[in-house]
C-alpha positions as CSV (number, residue, x, y, z in Angstrom):
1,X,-33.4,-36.3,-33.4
2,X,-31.3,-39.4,-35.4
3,X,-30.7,-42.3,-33.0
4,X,-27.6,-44.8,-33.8
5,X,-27.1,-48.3,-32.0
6,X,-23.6,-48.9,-30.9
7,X,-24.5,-52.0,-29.7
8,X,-26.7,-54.4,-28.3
9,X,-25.7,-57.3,-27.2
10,X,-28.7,-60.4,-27.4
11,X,-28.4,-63.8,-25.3
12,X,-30.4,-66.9,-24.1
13,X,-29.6,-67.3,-20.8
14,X,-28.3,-70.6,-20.0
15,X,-30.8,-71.2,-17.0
16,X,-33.4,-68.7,-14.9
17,X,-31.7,-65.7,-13.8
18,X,-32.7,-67.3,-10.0
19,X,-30.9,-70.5,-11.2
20,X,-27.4,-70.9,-9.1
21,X,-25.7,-71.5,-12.9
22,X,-27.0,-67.5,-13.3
23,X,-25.1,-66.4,-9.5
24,X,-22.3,-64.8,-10.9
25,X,-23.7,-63.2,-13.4
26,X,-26.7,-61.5,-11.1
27,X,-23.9,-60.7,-8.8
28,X,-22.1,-58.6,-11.0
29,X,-24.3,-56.9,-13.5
30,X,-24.4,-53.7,-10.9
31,X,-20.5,-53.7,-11.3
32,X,-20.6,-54.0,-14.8
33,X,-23.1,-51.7,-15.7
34,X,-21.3,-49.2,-13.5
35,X,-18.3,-49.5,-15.4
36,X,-20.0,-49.3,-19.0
37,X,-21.8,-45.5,-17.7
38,X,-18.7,-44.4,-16.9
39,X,-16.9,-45.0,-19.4
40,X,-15.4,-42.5,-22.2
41,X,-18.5,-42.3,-24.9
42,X,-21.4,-44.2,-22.7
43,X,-24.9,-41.9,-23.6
44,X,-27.9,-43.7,-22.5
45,X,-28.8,-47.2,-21.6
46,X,-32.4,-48.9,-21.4
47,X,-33.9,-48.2,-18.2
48,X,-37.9,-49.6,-18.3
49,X,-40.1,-48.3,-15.7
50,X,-40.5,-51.5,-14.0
51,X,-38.8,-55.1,-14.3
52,X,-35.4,-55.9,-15.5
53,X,-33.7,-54.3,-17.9
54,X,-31.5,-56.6,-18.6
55,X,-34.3,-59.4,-19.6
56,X,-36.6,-58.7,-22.3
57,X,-38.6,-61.6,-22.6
58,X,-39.3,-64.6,-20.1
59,X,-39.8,-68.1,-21.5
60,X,-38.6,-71.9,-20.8
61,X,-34.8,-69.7,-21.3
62,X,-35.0,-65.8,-20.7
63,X,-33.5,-63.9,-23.8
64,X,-30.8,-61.6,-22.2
65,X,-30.5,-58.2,-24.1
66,X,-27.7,-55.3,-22.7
């Protein structure tokens, strides 16, 4: 089976995701995830079986993939 990325988008967050600079974005990736899956074209998204899918690698800044 061929795979194609549409996207993927790649971050450093600006603080820990626990960090109140990172509030509004915790707060609403539910929301915004919901609205990608339902959305005309959505096929699959990352789903690990444990941890965070929206952080792929902790360090002194956590790199933010989605």
């Amino acid at each position: 089976m061929p795979y194609q990325l549409a996207q993927l988008n790649i971050a450093v967050a600006r603080a820990p995701l626990d960090s109140p600079v990172m509030a509004d974005f915790v707060a609403n990736r539910e929301r915004i995830n919901a609205l990608a899956a339902a959305a005309l074209g959505f096929i699959w998204a990352y789903q690990p079986e444990a941890g965070d899918a929206d952080v792929l690698l902790q360090s002194t800044h956590p790199i933010l993939f989605h």
